[in-house]
C-alpha positions in Angstrom: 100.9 101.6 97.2 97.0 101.9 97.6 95.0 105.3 97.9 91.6 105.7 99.8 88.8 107.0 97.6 86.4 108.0 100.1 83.1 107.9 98.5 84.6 104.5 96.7 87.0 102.1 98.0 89.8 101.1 97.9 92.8 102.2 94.7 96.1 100.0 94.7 98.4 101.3 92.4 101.3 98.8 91.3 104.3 98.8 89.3 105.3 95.8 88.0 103.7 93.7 90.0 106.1 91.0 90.5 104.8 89.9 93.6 101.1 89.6 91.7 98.5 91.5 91.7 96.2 89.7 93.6 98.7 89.5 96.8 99.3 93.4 96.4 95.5 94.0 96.4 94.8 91.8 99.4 97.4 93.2 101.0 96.3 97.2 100.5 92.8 95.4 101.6 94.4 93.7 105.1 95.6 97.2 105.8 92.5 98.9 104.4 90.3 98.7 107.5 87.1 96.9 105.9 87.4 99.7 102.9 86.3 97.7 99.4 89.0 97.7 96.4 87.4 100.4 94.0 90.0 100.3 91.2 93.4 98.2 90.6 95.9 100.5 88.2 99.2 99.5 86.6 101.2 96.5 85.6 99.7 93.1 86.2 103.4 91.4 85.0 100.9 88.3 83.3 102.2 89.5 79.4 104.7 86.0 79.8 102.5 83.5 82.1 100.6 80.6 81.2 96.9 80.8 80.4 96.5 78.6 83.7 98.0 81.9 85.9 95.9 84.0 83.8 92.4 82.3 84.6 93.5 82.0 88.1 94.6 85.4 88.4 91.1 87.0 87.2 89.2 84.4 89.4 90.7 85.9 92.4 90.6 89.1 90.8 86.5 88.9 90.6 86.6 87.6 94.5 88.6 90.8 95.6 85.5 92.8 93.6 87.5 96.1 91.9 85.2 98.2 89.6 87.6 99.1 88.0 90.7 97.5 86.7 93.5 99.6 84.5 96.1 96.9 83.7 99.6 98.3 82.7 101.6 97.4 79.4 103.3 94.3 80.8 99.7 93.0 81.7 99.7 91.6 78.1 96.7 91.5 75.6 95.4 88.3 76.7 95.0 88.9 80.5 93.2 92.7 78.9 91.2 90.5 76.7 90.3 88.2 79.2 89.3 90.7 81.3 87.3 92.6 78.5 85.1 89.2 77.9 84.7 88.2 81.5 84.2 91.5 82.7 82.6 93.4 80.4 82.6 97.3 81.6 85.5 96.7 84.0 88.6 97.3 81.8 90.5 101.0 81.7 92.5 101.1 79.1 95.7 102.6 81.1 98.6 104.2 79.1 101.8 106.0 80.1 101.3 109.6 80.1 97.5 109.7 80.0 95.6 111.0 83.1 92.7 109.6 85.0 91.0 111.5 87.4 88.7 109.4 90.3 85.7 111.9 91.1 83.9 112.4 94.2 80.4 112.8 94.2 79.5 116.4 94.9 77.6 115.5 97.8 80.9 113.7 100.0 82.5 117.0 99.2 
């Protein structure tokens, strides 16, 4: 499921993203109409996978350009981690039963 921030892209929500992250980002971005990913939010499903699918995962991660990523609790620490070191600034820590709110700027109101 994605949502269209306006003023900012692109925001693909996933579950448990069995069928990886980076294929349910490209896909939201193939149907997107030329939109850029703003933010990625929910499970990655990485907290079992080898550290080979982890830096592959965050290379193509980096090459779909989110500002914003809010990995889920089966992301696993070390894909957060990973993210936190390679992309300082990026990570969200993301929690069941906290709320986020995306803002628009006051003037694409």
């Amino acid at each position: 499921m994605s949502g269209w921030r306006q003023d900012k892209g692109l925001v693909v929500f996933t579950g448990c993203s069995h069928a990886g992250v980076v294929n349910a980002s490209r896909h939201a971005l193939e149907l997107g109409g030329g939109a850029p990913l703003y933010a990625v939010v929910g499970g990655f499903h990485l907290a079992d996978a080898p550290e080979e699918k982890l830096e592959k995962t965050l290379e193509d991660l980096k090459a779909l350009g989110p500002k914003l990523l809010m990995p889920g609790h089966c992301t696993g620490w070390r894909f957060k981690f990973k993210i936190q070191q390679e992309l300082a600034g990026f990570l969200v820590p993301c929690f069941s039963g906290n709320r986020y709110t995306l803002q628009s700027h006051p003037h694409m109101l």
